[in-house]
N, C-alpha and C positions, 0 to 999 in steps of 0.2 A: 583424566585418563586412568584405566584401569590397571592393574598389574599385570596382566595379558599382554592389554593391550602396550602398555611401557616398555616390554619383554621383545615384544615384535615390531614395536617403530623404527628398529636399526633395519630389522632384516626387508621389514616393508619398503623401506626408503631403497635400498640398494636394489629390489625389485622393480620397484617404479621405474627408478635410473635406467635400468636394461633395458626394461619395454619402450620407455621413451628412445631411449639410444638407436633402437632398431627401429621403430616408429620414423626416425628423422633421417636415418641411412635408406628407408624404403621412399621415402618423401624426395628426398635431395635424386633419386633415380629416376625421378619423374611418376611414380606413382599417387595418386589423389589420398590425400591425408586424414580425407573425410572416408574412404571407401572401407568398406568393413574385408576387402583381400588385404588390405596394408595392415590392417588389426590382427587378423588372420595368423597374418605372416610374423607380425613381429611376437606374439603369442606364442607361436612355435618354437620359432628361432630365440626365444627367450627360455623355453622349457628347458632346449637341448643346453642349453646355455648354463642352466640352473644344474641339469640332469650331470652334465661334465664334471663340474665341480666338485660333485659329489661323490667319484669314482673311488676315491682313494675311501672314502667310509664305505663303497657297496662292498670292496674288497674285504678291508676287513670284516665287514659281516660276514661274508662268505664264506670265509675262513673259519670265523666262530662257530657258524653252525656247520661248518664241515665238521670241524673237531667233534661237537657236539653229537652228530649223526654214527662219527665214528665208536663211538664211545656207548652210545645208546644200546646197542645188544649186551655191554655188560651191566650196562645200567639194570637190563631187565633181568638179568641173572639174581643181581643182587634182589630185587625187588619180588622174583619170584621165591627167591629165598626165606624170604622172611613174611610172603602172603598166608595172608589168616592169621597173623599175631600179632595181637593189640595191646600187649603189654608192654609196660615203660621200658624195661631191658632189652627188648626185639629193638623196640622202635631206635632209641638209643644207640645199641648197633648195626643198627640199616644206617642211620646216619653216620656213625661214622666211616665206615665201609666206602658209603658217597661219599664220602668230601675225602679222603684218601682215594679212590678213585678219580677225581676232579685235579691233585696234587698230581696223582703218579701221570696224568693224561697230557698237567697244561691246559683246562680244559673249566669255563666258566659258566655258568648258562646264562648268569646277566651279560656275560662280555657280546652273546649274539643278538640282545636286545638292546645295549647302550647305543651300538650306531644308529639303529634304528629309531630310537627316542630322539638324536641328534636330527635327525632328517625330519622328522615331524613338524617342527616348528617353521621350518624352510618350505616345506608345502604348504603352510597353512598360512603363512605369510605370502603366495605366490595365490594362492584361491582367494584370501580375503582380500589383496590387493584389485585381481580383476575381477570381483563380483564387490566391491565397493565402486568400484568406477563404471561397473554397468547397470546399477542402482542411482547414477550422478552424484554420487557423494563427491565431495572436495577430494581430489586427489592429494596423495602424499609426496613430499620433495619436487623433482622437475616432476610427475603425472599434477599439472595444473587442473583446475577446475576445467576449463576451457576443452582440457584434452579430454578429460573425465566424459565432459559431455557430450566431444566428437566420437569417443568410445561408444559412448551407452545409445548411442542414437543411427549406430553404422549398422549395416546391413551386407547380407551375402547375400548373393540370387534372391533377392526378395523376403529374405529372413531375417530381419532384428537379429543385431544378435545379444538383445539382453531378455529376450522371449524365450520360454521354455514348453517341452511337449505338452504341458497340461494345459498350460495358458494362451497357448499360440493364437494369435490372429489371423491366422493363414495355414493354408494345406502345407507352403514352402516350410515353413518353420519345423511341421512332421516330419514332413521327408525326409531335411536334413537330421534333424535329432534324432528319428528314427535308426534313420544309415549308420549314424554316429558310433549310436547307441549297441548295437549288433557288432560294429567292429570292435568296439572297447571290449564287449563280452566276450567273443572271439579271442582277441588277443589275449587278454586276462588268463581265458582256459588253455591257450596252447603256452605262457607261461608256466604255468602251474603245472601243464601235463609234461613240460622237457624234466622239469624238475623230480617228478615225481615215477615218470616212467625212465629214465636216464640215465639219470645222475643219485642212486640208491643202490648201496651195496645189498646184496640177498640178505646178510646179517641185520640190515637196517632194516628192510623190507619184513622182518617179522616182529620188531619192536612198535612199540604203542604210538610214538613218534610218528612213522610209516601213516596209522589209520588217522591221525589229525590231518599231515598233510595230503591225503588223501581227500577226507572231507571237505578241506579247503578249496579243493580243485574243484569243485560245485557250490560252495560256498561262497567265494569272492566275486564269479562271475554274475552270484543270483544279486548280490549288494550294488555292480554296475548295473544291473538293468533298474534295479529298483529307486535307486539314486540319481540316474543319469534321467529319468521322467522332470524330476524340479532342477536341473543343471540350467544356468543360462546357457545360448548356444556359445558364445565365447569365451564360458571355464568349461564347457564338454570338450572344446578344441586342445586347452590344455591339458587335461586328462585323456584324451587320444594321443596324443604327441609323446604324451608320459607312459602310457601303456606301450606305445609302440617302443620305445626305447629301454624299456624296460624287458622288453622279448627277445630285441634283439641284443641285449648287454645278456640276460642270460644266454642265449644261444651261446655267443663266444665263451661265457666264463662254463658253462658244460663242455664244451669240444677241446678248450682250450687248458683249464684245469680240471681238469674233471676230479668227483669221488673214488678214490683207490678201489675196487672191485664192485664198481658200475660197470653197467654196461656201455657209457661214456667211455670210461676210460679204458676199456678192453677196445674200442672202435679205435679209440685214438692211439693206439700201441700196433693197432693194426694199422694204422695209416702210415705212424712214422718207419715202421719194419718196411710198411710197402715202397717209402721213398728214402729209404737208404737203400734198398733194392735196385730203385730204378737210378740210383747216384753211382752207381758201382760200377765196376769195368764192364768191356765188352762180354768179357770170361765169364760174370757174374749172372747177364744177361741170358747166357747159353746154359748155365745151371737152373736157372731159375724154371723150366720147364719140366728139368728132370726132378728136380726137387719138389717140385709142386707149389700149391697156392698156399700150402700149412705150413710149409720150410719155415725153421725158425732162424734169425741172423744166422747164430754160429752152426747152422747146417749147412746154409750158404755159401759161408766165408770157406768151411771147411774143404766143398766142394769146387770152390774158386784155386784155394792153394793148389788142392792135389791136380787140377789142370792144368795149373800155370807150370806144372814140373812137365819139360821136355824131352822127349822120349829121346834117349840113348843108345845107339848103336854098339855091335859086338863089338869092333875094333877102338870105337871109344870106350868101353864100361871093361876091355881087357888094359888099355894101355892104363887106365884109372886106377884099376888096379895092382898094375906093376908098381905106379908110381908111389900110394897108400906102402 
């Protein structure tokens, strides 16, 4: 065995586990063990499975290149600072300049790449696992051979699913790969586009950062269509499953955390103004019309006090006075 592959028999084996696990809970339901919906299913419900675990690294990343984003319009300051000088002295203090700006921030650029390197081998362990098994190779820990080969030999609506668009034996095999194919690309680009139309401050939005991930948002989607052609249909299902949850993990983490002067996060300052609004008294309700839809809280609030003060009669506001 290779150092690769030495590297990835732990995470392999733990993959196998899940798949088989969900394999025999779709089994034990009464569904046929041979049918490529049970492969299907356990495929998915394995992705989501793998995808969960990983939550606590996608945060941190998120984080990192938050920081990272935030920080990038000084980045480019410095950088324009010192453009067009090629001598040892410039260069010398552009760097340090950065890495005291990376001090004063908190602020790493490998720290937004390490989870990501972490999660690499966990995919790649979870694709060689089910394109070994739909090749017949000997399955690893419980993926027996057996099952290896109930795998590599199922079928959906008439499509193998160890058949891929170029090599298909059948129209069914296009259809499906094709459909696949379209929606992974799809999703990939409205990833990319929450990210990049959303979740960017203006200051980010003029930095060199900005034009990469820009580029990306037509970049990555052009690499699924071009790689999901040689995909067996049973690791395309995995990587739909992973796209799609990947869209919707970011949806939440834009709405949810959003970029400090995104347009995210100015939505989400609107939201929560709008439902402290509608939490408020009756008082606050009957302000809110006079104040308008721009009223800020302490416009509101302000407007809510001076109504909840009740109006005072001459023979009360003189007796009040006697009494003062």
């Amino acid at each position: 065995m290779d150092l690769i592959g030495t590297i990835l028999w732990p995470l392999k084996w733990v993959v196998s586990a899940i798949l088989v696990g969900f394999h025999w809970v779709f089994e034990n339901l009464g569904m046929d063990p041979s049918a490529g919906i049970t492969w299907v299913l356990s495929i998915i419900f394995l992705t989501f499975v793998v995808r969960g675990a990983l939550i606590p690294i996608f945060v941190r990343q998120i984080k990192s290149q938050r920081r990272m984003l935030e920080v990038a319009p000084q980045l480019k300051k410095i950088q324009d600072k010192y453009k067009g000088k090629k001598d040892q002295f410039s260069r010398e203090a552009m760097s340090r300049e950065t890495m005291a700006l990376y001090k004063e921030t908190g602020t790493n650029p490998l720290s937004s790449c390490l989870p990501l390197l972490i999660q690499m081998p966990i995919f790649f362990s979870l694709y060689s696992v089910l394109h070994e098994a739909q090749i017949n190779k000997t399955g690893i820990g419980l993926l027996s051979s057996d099952l290896a080969k109930s795998f590599g030999n199922a079928s959906l609506f008439g499509a193998p699913l160890h058949e891929t668009f170029t090599n298909a034996s059948g129209w069914e095999v296009r259809v499906i790969a094709g459909f696949m194919i379209v929606v992974m690309t799809a999703s990939q680009f409205i990833t990319q586009l929450q990210l990049v139309a959303k979740n960017m401050s203006p200051e980010t939005k003029e930095s060199p950062m900005y034009r990469q991930q820009k580029m990306m948002l037509y970049v990555l989607p052009l690499v699924f269509v071009i790689s999901g052609l040689s995909f067996p249909l049973g690791v395309m299902f995995y990587w739909l499953a992973s796209n799609i949850w990947t869209m919707a993990q970011q949806y939440f983490v834009i709405r949810s955390m959003p970029t400090p002067g995104s347009e995210a996060a100015l939505a989400r300052e609107a939201r929560l103004a709008k439902k402290a609004q509608r939490s408020g008294s009756s008082a606050a309700t009957g302000v809110l019309t006079e104040a308008g839809a721009g009223a800020s809280l302490a416009e509101v609030e302000a407007r809510v006090n001076n109504q909840r003060q009740q109006p005072v009669g001459k023979s009360r506001a003189k007796k009040n006075g006697k009494t003062k």
